[in-house]
C-alpha positions as CSV (number, residue, x, y, z in Angstrom):
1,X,-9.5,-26.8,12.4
2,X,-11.8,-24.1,13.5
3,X,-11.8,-23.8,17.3
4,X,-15.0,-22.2,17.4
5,X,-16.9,-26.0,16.9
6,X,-14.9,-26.3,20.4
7,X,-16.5,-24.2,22.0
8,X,-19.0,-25.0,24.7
9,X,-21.8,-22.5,26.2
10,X,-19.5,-22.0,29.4
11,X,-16.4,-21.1,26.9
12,X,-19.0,-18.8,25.5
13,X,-20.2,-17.1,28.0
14,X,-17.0,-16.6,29.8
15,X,-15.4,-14.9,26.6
16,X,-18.9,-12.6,26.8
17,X,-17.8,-12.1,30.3
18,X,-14.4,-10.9,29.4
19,X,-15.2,-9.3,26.6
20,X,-17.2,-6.8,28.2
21,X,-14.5,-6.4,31.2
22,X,-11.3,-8.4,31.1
23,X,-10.5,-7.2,34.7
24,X,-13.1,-9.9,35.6
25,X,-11.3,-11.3,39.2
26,X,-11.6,-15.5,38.6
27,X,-14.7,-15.5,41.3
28,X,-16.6,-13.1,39.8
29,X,-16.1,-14.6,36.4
30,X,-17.3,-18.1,37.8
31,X,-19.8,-16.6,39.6
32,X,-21.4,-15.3,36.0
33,X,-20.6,-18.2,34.1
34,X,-22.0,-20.5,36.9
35,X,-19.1,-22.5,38.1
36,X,-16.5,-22.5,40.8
37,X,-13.4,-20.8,40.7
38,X,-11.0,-23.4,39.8
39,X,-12.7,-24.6,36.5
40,X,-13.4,-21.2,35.1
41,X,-9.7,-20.5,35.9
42,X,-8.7,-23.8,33.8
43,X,-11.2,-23.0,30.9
44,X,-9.5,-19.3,30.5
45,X,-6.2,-20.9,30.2
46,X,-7.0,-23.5,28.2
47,X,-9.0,-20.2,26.1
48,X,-5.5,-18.8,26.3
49,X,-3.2,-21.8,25.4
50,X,-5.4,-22.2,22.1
51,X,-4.9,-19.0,21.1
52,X,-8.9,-17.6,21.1
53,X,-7.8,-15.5,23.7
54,X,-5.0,-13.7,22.1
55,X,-4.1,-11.2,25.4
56,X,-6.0,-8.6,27.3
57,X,-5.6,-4.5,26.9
58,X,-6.9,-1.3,27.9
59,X,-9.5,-0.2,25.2
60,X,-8.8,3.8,24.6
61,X,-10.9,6.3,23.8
62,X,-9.3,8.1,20.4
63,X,-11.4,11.0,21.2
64,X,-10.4,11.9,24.5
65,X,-6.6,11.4,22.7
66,X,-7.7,13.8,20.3
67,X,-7.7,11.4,17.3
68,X,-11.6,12.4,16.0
69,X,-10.3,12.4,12.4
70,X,-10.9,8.9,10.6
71,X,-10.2,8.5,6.9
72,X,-10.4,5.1,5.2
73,X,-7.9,5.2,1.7
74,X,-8.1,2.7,-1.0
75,X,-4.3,2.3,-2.1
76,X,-3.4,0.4,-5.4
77,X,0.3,-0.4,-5.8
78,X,2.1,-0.4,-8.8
79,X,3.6,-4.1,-8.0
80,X,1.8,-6.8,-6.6
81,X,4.4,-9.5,-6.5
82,X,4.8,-11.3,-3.3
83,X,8.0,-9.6,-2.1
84,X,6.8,-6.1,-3.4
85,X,3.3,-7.0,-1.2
86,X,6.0,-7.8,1.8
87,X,7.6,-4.7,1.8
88,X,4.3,-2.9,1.5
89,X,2.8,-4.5,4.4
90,X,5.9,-4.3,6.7
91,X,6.3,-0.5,6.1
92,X,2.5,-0.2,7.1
93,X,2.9,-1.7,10.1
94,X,5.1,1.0,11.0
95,X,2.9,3.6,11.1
96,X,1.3,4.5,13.8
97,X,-1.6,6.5,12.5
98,X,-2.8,3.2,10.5
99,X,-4.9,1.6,12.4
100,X,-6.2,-1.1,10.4
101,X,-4.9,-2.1,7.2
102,X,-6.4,-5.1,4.7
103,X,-5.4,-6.5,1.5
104,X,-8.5,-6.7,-0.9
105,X,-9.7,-8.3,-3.7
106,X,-11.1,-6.1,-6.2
107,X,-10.5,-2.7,-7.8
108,X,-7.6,-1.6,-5.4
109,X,-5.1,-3.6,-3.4
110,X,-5.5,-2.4,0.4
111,X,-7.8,-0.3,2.3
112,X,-6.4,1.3,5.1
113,X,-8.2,3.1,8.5
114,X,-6.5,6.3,9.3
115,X,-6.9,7.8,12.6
116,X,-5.4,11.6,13.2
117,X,-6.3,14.9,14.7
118,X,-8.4,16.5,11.4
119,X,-7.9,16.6,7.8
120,X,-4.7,18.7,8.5
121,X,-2.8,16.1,10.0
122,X,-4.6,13.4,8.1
123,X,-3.2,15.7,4.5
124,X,0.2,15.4,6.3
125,X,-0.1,11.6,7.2
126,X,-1.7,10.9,3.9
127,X,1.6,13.0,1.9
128,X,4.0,12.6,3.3
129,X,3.5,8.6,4.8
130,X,0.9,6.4,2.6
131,X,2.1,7.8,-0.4
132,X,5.8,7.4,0.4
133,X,5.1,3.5,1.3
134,X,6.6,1.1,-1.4
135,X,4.8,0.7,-4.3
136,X,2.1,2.7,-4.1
137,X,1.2,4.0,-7.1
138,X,-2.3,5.7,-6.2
139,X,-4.6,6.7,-3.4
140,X,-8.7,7.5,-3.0
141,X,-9.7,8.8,0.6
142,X,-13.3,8.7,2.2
143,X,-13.8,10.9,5.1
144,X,-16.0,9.1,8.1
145,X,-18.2,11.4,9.2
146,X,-19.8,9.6,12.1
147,X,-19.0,6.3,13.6
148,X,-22.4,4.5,13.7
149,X,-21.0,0.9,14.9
150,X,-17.5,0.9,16.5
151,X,-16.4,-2.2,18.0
152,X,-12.8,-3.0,18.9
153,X,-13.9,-6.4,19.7
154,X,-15.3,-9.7,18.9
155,X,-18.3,-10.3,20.6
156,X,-20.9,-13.5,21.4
């Protein structure tokens, strides 16, 4: 069932809250979302237990890291059988310069976000990783040149 037909306008508008800063203390969370301390506190759990709120982490900035460079790759594998899709998506998990990866349905299997330093390291990353992973048969890279939307996060 989608738990998003559970959710009320206080469950809304305490995941806004955290959304924007999950450091919230549980008063000034209530005091945003307009109830006392104890219910807000019972709603995130509940939030929690459910699973719509997953966990909480810091939100880095991959420029002050020195990871500017973003490349998205189309990937087309040479198998597409279930265990041969397994293997490929285990081995991408595993590295740490992909930083999204989805499977898609049309002219090429995955597309892949690729965060490095510049097109040095992403020609390293790109030759000596993605096209070692299994299966892959072919690549196509794009080159983001500006980030125009960004979001790391679901908002309401």
């Amino acid at each position: 069932m989608d738990e998003t037909a559970n959710l009320d306008t206080i469950d809304r508008k305490i995941l806004s809250a955290l959304t924007e800063n999950a450091r919230l203390s549980m008063v000034d969370l209530a005091r945003k979302v307009g109830l006392s301390k104890t219910p807000v506190a019972a709603r995130v759990r509940a939030l929690e237990e459910k699973g719509v709120i997953r966990g909480y982490r810091a939100i880095l900035s991959p420029e002050k890291l020195g990871l500017q460079h973003v490349a998205y790759v189309e990937v087309r594998l040479s198998d597409t059988r279930q265990a041969a899709l397994a293997r490929f998506n285990d081995a991408a998990r595993a590295v740490p310069e992909i930083e999204e990866c989805y499977m898609i349905a049309g002219g090429f299997d995955y597309l892949i976000k690729v965060r490095s330093q510049d097109i040095v390291d992403y020609r390293r990353v790109l030759g000596e990783t993605i096209s070692s992973l299994p299966h892959v048969s072919a690549t196509s890279t794009y080159i983001a040149m500006e980030a125009v939307v960004e979001q790391s996060y679901v908002t309401f």
